[in-house]
One Martini backbone bead per residue (centre of mass of N, CA, C, O) as a GRO file, in nm:
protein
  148
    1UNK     BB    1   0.099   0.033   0.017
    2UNK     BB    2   0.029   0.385  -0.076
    3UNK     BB    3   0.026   0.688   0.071
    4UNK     BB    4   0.007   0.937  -0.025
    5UNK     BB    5   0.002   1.007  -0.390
    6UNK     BB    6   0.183   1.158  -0.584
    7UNK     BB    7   0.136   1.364  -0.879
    8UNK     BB    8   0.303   1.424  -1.226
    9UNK     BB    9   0.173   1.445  -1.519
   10UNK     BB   10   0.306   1.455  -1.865
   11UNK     BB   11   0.097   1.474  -2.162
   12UNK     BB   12   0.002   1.372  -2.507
   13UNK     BB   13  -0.303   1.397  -2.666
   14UNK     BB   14  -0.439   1.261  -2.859
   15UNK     BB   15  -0.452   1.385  -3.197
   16UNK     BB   16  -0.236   1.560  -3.054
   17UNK     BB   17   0.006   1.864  -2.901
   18UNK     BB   18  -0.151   1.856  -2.629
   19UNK     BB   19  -0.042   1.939  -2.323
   20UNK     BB   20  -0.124   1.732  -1.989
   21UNK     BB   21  -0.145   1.806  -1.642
   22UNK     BB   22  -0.115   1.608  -1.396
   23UNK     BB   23  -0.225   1.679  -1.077
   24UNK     BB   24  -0.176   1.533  -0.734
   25UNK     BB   25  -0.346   1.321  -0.463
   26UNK     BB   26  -0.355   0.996  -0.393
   27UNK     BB   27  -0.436   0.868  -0.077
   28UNK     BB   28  -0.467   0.512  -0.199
   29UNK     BB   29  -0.253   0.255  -0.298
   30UNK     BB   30  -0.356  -0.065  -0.351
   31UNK     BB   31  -0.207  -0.403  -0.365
   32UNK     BB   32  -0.155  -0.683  -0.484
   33UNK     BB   33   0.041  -0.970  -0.567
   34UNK     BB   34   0.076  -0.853  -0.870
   35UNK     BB   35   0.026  -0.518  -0.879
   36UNK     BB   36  -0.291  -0.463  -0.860
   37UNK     BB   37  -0.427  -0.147  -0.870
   38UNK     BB   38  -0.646   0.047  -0.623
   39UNK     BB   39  -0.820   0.401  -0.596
   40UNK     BB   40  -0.847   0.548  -0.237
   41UNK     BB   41  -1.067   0.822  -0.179
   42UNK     BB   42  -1.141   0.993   0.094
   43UNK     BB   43  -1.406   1.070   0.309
   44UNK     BB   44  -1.585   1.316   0.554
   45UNK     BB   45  -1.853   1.287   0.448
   46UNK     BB   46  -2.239   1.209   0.553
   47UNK     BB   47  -2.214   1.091   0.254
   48UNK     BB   48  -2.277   0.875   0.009
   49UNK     BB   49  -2.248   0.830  -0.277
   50UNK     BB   50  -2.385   0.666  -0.531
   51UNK     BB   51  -2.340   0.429  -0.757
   52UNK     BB   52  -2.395   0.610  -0.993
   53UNK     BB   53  -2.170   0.795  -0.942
   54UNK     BB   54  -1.954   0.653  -0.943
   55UNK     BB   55  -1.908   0.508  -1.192
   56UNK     BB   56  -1.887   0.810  -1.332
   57UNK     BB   57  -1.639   0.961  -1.190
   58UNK     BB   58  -1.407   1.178  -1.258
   59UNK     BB   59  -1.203   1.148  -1.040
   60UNK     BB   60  -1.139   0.849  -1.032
   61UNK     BB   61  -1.072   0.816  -1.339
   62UNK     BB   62  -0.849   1.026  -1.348
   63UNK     BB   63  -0.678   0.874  -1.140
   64UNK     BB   64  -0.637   0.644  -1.301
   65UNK     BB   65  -0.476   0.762  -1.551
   66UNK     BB   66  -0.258   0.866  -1.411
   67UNK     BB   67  -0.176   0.584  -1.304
   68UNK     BB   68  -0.132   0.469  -1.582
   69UNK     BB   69   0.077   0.646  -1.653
   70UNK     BB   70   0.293   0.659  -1.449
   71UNK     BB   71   0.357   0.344  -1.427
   72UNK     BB   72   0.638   0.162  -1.553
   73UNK     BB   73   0.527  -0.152  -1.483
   74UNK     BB   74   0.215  -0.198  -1.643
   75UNK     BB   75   0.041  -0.188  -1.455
   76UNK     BB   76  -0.262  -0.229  -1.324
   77UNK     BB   77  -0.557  -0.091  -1.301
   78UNK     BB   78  -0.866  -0.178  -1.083
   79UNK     BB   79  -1.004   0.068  -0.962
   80UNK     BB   80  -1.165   0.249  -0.727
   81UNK     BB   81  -1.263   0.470  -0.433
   82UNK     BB   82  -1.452   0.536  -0.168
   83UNK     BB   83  -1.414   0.654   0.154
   84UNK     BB   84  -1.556   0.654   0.470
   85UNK     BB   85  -1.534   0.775   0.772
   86UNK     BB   86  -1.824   0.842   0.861
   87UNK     BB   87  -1.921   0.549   0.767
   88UNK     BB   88  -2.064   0.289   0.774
   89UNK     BB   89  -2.135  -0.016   0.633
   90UNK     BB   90  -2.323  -0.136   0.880
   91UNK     BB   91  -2.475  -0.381   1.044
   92UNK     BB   92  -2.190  -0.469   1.258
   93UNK     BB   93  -1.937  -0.293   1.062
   94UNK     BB   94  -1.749  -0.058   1.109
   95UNK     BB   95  -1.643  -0.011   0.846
   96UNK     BB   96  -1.593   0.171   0.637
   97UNK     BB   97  -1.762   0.322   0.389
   98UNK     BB   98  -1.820   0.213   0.041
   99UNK     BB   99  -1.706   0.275  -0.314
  100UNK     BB  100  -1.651   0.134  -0.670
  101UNK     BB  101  -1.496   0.177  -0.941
  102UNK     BB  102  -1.429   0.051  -1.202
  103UNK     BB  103  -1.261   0.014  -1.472
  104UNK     BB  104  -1.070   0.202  -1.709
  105UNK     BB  105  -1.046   0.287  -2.058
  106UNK     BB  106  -0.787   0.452  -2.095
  107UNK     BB  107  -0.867   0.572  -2.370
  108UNK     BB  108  -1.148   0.685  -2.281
  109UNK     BB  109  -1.010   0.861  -2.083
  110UNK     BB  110  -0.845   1.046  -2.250
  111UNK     BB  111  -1.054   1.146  -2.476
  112UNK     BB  112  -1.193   1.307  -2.212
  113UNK     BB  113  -1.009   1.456  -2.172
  114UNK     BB  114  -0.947   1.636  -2.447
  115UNK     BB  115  -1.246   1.756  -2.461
  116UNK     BB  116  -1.176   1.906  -2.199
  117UNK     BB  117  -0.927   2.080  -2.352
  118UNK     BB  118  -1.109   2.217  -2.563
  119UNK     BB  119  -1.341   2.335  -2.454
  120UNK     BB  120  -1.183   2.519  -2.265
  121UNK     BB  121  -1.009   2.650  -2.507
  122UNK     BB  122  -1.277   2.735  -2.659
  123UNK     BB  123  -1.487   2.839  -2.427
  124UNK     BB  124  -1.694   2.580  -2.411
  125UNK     BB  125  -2.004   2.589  -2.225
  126UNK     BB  126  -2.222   2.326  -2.215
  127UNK     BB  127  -2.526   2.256  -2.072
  128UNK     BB  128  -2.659   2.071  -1.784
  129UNK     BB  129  -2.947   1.968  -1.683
  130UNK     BB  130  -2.993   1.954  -1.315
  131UNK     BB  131  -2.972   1.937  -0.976
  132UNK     BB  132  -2.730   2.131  -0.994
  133UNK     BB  133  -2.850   2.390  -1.042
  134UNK     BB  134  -2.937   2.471  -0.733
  135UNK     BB  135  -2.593   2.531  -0.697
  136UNK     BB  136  -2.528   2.720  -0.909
  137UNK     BB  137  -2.301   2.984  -0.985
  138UNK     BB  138  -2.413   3.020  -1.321
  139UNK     BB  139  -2.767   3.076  -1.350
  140UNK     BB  140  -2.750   3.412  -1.474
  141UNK     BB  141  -2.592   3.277  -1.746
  142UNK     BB  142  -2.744   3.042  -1.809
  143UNK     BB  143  -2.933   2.940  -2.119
  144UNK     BB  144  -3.090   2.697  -1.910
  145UNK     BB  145  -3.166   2.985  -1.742
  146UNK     BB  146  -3.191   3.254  -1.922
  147UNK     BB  147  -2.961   3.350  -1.960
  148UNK     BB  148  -2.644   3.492  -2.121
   0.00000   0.00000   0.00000
């Protein structure tokens, strides 16, 4: 196990020139016996992520790409997960709730990763309607809350 791993990885996105540094710290990369690594990023808050949001987490899955792209030993990432400190596990089980998402296609993940390197570039920045409307800091300028 290795706790609190600093990331700092500069790489060439496919089909692109252009060059994108993730930089972070994965709280927990835990290796099983043949060196198959899994990205556990603590929680402090009082409630636990949906199954289905944690599945689609793009931190989690940054974490992946990001481990993946680091590792010089070819080593897999197999998926990551959050793990809630403040949250039992259930009934008689003491051990912190987890959330885990499965492994990430790392090709599928670099050219999300470049979409939003563009989007970004471009200042493109589409809405998208949803309960989170309810506490954007930019529902005043938003097209889809009638703003400009």
């Amino acid at each position: 196990m290795e706790s609190e791993r600093a990331l700092d990885k500069l790489f060439t996105l496919p089909d692109s020139e252009s060059q994108v540094r993730l930089r972070g710290a994965i709280d927990l990369v835990e290796r099983d016996e043949d060196g198959t690594a899994r990205v556990w990023d603590f929680k402090t808050q009082g409630t636990a992520h949906s199954k289905a949001d944690t599945a689609s987490n793009q931190q989690l899955a940054t974490y992946q790409l990001a481990l993946a792209l680091e590792q010089d030993d070819g080593q897999p990432v197999d998926g990551a997960g959050f793990v809630y400190l403040r949250l039992d596990a259930g009934k008689n089980n003491p051990q912190p709730a987890t959330r885990q998402q499965e492994s990430v296609d790392i090709d599928t993940q670099l050219a999300h990763t470049a979409d939003l390197v563009r989007i970004v570039g471009e200042e493109e920045f589409p809405a998208h309607p949803g309960a989170q409307c309810a506490r954007c800091d930019f529902r005043d300028s938003c097209p889809a809350q009638g703003g400009q």
